[in-house]
KEKE-143977 format. One line per field, with one value per residue (C-alpha): residue number from 0; z, y, x. Coordinates in steps of 0.5 Angstrom, whole numbers. Layout:
N
i c(NUM:...)
w c(Z:...)
v c(Y:...)
u c(X:...)
This chain:
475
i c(0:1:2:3:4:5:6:7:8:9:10:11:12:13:14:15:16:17:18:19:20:21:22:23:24:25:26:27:28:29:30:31:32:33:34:35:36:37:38:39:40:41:42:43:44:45:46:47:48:49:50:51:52:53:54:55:56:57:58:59:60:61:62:63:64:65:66:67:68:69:70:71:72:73:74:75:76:77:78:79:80:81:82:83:84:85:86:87:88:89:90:91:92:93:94:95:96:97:98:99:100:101:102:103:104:105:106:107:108:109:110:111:112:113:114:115:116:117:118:119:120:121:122:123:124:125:126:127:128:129:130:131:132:133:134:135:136:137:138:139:140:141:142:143:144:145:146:147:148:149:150:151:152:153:154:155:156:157:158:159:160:161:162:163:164:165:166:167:168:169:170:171:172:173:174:175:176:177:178:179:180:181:182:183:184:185:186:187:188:189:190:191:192:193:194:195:196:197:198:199:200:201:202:203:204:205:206:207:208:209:210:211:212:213:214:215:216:217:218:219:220:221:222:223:224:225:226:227:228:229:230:231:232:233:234:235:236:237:238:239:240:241:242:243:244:245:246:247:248:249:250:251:252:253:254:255:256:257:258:259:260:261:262:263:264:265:266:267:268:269:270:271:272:273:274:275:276:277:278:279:280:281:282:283:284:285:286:287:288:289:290:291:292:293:294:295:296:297:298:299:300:301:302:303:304:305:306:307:308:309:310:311:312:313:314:315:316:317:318:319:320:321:322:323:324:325:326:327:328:329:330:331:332:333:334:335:336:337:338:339:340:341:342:343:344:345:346:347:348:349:350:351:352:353:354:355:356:357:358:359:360:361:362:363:364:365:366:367:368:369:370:371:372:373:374:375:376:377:378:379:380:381:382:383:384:385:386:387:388:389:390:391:392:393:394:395:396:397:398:399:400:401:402:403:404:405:406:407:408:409:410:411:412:413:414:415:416:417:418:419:420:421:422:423:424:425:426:427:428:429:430:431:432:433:434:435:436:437:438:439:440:441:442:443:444:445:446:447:448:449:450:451:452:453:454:455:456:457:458:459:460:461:462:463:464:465:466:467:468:469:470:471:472:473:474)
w c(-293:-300:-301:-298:-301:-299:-301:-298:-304:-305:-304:-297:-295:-297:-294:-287:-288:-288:-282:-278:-280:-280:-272:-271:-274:-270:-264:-266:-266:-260:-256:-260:-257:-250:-249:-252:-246:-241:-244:-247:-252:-248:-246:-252:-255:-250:-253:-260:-259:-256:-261:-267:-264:-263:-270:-272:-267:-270:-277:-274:-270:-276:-281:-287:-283:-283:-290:-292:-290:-293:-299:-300:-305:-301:-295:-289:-282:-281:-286:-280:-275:-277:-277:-271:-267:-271:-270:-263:-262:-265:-261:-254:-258:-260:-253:-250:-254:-253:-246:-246:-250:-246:-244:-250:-254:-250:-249:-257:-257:-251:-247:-240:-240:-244:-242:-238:-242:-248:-243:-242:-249:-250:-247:-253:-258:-254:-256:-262:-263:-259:-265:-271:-275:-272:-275:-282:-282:-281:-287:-291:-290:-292:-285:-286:-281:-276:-276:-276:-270:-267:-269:-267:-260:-259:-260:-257:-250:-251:-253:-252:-245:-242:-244:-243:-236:-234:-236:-233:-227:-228:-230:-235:-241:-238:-240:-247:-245:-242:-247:-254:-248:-248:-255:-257:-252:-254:-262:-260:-255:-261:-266:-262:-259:-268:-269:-264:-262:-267:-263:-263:-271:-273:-276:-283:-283:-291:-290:-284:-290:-294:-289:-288:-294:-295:-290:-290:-297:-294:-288:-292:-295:-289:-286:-292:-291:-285:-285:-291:-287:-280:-282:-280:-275:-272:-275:-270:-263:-264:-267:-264:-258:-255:-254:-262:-263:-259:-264:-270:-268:-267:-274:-277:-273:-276:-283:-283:-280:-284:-289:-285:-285:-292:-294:-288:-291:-299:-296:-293:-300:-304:-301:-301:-307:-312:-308:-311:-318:-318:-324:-328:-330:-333:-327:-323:-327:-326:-318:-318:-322:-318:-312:-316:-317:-310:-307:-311:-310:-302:-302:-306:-302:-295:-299:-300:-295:-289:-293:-293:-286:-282:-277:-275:-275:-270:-266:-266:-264:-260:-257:-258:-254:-260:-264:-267:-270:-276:-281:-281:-282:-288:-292:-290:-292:-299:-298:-296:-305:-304:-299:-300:-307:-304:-299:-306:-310:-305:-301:-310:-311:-305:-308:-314:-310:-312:-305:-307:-312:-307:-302:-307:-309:-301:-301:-305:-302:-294:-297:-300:-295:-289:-293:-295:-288:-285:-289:-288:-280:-278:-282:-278:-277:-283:-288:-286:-287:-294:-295:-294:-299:-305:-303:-301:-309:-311:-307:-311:-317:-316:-314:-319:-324:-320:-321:-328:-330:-325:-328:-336:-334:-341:-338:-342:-337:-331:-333:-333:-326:-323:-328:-322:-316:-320:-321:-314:-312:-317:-315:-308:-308:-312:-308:-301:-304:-306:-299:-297:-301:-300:-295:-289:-289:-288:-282:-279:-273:-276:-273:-277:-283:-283:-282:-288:-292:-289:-291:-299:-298:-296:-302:-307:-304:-305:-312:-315:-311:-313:-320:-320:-316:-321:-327:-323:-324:-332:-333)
v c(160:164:169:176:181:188:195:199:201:201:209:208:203:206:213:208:205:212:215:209:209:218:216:210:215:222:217:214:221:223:217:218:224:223:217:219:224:219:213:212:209:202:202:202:197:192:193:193:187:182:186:182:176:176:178:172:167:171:169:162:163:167:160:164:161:168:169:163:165:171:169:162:163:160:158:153:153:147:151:157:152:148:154:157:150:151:159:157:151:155:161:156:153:158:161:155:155:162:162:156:159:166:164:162:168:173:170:170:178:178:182:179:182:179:173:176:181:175:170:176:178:170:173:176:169:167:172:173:166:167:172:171:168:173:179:175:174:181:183:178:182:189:192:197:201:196:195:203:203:197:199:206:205:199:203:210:207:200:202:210:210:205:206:213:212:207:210:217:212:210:203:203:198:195:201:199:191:193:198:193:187:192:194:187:185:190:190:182:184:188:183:178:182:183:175:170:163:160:155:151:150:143:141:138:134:136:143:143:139:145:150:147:146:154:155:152:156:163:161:160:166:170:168:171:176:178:177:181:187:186:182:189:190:183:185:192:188:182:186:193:192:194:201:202:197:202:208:205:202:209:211:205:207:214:212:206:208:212:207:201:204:206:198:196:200:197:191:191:195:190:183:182:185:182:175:177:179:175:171:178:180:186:188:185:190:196:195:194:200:205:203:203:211:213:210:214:220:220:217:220:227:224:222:229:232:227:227:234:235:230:233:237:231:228:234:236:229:225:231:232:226:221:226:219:217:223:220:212:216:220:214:210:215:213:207:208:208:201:198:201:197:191:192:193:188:182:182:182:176:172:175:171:165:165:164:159:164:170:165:164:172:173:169:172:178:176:172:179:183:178:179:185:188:183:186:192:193:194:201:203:205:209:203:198:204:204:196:197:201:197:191:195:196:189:187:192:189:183:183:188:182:177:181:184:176:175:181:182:188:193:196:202:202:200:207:211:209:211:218:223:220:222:229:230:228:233:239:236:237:244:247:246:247:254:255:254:259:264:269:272:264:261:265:261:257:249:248:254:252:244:247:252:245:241:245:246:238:237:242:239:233:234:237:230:226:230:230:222:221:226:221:215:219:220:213)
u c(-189:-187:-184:-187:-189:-190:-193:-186:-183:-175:-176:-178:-174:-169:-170:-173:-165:-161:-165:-164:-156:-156:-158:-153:-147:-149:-149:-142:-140:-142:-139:-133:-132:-134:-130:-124:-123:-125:-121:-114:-111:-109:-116:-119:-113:-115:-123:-121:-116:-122:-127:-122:-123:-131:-132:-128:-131:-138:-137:-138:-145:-148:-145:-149:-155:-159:-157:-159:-166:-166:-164:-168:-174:-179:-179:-184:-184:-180:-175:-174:-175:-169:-166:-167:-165:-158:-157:-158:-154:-148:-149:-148:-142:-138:-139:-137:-130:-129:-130:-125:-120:-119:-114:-110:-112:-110:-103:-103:-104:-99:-105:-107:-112:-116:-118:-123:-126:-127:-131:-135:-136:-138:-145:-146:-145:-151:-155:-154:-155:-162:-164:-161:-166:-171:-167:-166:-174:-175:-169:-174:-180:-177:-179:-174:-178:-176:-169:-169:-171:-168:-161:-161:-164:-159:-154:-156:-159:-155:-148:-147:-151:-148:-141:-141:-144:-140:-134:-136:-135:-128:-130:-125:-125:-131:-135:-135:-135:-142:-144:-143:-146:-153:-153:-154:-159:-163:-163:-164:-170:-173:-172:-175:-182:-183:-184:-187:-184:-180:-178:-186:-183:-181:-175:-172:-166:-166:-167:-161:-156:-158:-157:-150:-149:-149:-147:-140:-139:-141:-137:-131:-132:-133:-128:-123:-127:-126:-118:-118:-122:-118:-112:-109:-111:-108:-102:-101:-105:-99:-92:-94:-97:-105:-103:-101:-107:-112:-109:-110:-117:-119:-116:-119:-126:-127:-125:-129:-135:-139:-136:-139:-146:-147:-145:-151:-155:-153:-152:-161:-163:-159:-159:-167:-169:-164:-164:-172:-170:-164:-166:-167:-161:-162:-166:-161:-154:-159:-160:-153:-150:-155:-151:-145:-146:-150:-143:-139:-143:-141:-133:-130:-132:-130:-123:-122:-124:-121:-114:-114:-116:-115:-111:-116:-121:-117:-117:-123:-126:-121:-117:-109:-107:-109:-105:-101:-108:-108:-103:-106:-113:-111:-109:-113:-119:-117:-120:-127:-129:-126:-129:-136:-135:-134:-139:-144:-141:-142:-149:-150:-146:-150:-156:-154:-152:-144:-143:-137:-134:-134:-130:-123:-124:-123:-118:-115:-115:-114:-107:-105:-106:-104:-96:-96:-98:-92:-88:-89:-91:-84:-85:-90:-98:-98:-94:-100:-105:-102:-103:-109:-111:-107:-110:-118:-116:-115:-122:-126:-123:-125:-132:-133:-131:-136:-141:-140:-141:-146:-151:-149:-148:-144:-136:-139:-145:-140:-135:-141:-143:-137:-137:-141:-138:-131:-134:-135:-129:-125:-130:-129:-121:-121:-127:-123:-117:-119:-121:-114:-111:-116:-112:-116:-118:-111:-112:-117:-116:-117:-123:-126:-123:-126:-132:-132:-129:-136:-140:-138:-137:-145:-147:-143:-145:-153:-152:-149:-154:-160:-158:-157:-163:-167:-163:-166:-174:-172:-170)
């Protein structure tokens, strides 16, 4: 089985991409603000503090497995049969020891409440393990149509549905337990129906010592990964306690949210075509520069935009109760640039096959971050939102590099790429506060005057972004 090929263009999977994730987001949205009003902020630490710990366990059910199948030029059946019986194996493994350790873990974040929601939550590692490799194939196949409608029905009916109804119950934190158990199990179902029984597939020994091989690099690198992006989030749920966990989770949710979709969606985009293109550099540098530019274009705005209104943001979306969320949120909005960066930066260097070199770079950043918000919890929410920013700095510059020497691209071409998104921001921060000044204005409740404020952001938006996009069309 050789590489696919395709007639969509990168065009229509892009746009295939971006309407997926716009539904996913507009749904996050809409469940946030429901359950916001139905849930408090210990109910939702509760979730948030087992969340941190599935998404470490999860780092070793995917050991870079699915990767490993997208990225590889040519595979066989035997290859993705391997891989499948490992994917599998490893769900029902870290299921096991998740479900056994409960008990231990909650004690470690002082939540006894946590020992039942983590055995629960191990459902989800067995699924995930039953699907994977079928989500990589269809990564593979740039079937973008596909996991479009996939992800946005999981969580739409799977996430939204189900927690919302189940709250509006009173379940409690059981409604998001049962909402992100249903949101996998129908991407899993969907992922499943699109490709026909891997398990009839033979396996290799050869092929499962390679799959191993990358696998133990790209976990490595995950693993740094992830406590550079949640180190944080360890530190409030093991000083601060769940209560202060579920409010900075929040802060951390809205953020990060949007942030998160942009990285899938460069993440879908970027991964597939490097990893066909990774031997043309110059091809390669260009594909990453563009995404470069499109990031900027969109994060430097939403700084501006949530460090300026954040207040109103919190209390149009959570409520006054979640009052204590607004200052976390504006200093980690500073972030967002940063962390997209990162999110551009590596799916590119795995593309290249510098599994190992991405992993000491993460390291790198998950020792930084791990010391310095120790050292500065004892001052706060606000104090560890700060860490992250210097640190998410630190991130980009690192990744950057790697790709700069992995793609040949010039500093000069790197500058350039950076140049519309800075100009956004600029307009961004001058237009909103020039609707601050404006007397009868000032005289507008916050929600009026956030409105006024999106709607100069989504212009001045579309304006940079049509100018590049028409840029891309000359060049």
């Amino acid at each position: 089985m050789t590489k696919p090929s395709t007639k969509l263009s990168f065009k229509r999977n892009a746009m295939w991409a971006i309407a997926g994730s716009a539904v996913t987001v507009l749904s996050q949205i809409a469940a946030i603000v429901v359950l916001a009003r139905l849930l408090t902020p210990y109910e939702f630490g509760v979730v948030t503090a087992a969340t941190l710990i599935n998404q470490f366990a999860l780092i070793f059910v995917e050991f870079g497995v699915g990767t490993y199948v997208v990225q590889r030029s040519d595979v066989n059946e035997r290859f993705i049969g391997t891989a499948y019986r490992i994917s599998c194996f490893l769900g029902l493994l870290i299921a096991s020891l998740v479900f056994m350790l409960a008990p231990i873990l909650a004690n470690l974040l002082d939540a006894p409440d946590l020992t039942l929601v983590l055995r629960v939550y191990s459902i989800m590692f067995l699924i995930f393990g039953w699907y994977a490799i079928h989500d990589a194939l269809t990564q593979r196949a740039l079937d973008y149509a596909y996991l479009a409608r996939a992800d946005a029905v999981s969580f739409s009916l799977g996430y939204a549905g189900v927690s919302i109804s189940c709250a509006l119950l009173g379940f409690s934190y059981w409604s998001l337990v049962m909402g992100h158990i249903s949101q996998m199990a129908i991407r899993g179902t969907f992922l499943r129906l699109r490709h026909k029984n891997l398990s009839q597939y033979q396996i290799s020994l050869k092929d499962a010592r390679s799959i191993m091989h990358f696998g133990f690099g790209q976990t490595l690198s995950r693993i740094a990964s992830m406590i550079a992006s949640q180190a944080d989030g360890y530190v409030v749920a093991s000083r601060l306690g769940v209560t202060a966990v579920g409010t900075y989770g929040r802060a951390t949710q809205l953020v990060m949210m949007p942030a998160a979709q942009l990285g899938q969606i460069f993440d879908k985009l970027i991964f597939p075509h490097i990893s066909r293109t990774q031997d043309e550099h110059k091809r390669s540098a260009t594909i990453y520069l563009n995404a470069i530019t499109g990031i900027c274009i969109l994060s430097f705005p939403v700084c501006v935009l949530i460090w300026v209104f954040g207040e109103s943001i919190v209390n149009f979306l959570l409520g006054a109760k979640w009052h204590e969320v607004a200052q976390p949120l504006k200093v980690l909005a500073l972030a967002i640039p940063f962390r997209l960066i990162h999110k551009v930066s590596d799916p590119t260097a795995r593309a290249m096959g510098k599994t190992y070199s991405r992993a000491w770079r993460q390291w790198v950043v998950a020792i930084s971050l791990v010391s310095l918000v120790l050292i500065l919890s004892p001052y706060g929410l606000a104090a560890i939102a700060w860490a992250v920013v210097v640190v998410s700095v630190v991130d980009a510059g690192l990744m950057v590099w790697l790709c700069f020497r992995v793609t040949h691209f010039q500093v000069y071409q790197l500058s350039q790429a950076f140049k519309p998104g800075l100009y956004a921001g600029l307009v961004a921060l001058l237009a909103i506060n020039g609707i601050m000044e404006v007397p009868f204005l000032r005289e507008l409740n916050d929600l009026i005057q956030l409105l006024l404020a999106c709607l100069f952001f989504a212009v001045i938006v579309l304006f940079f972004l049509n100018n590049y996009l028409r840029r891309l069309k000359l060049t």
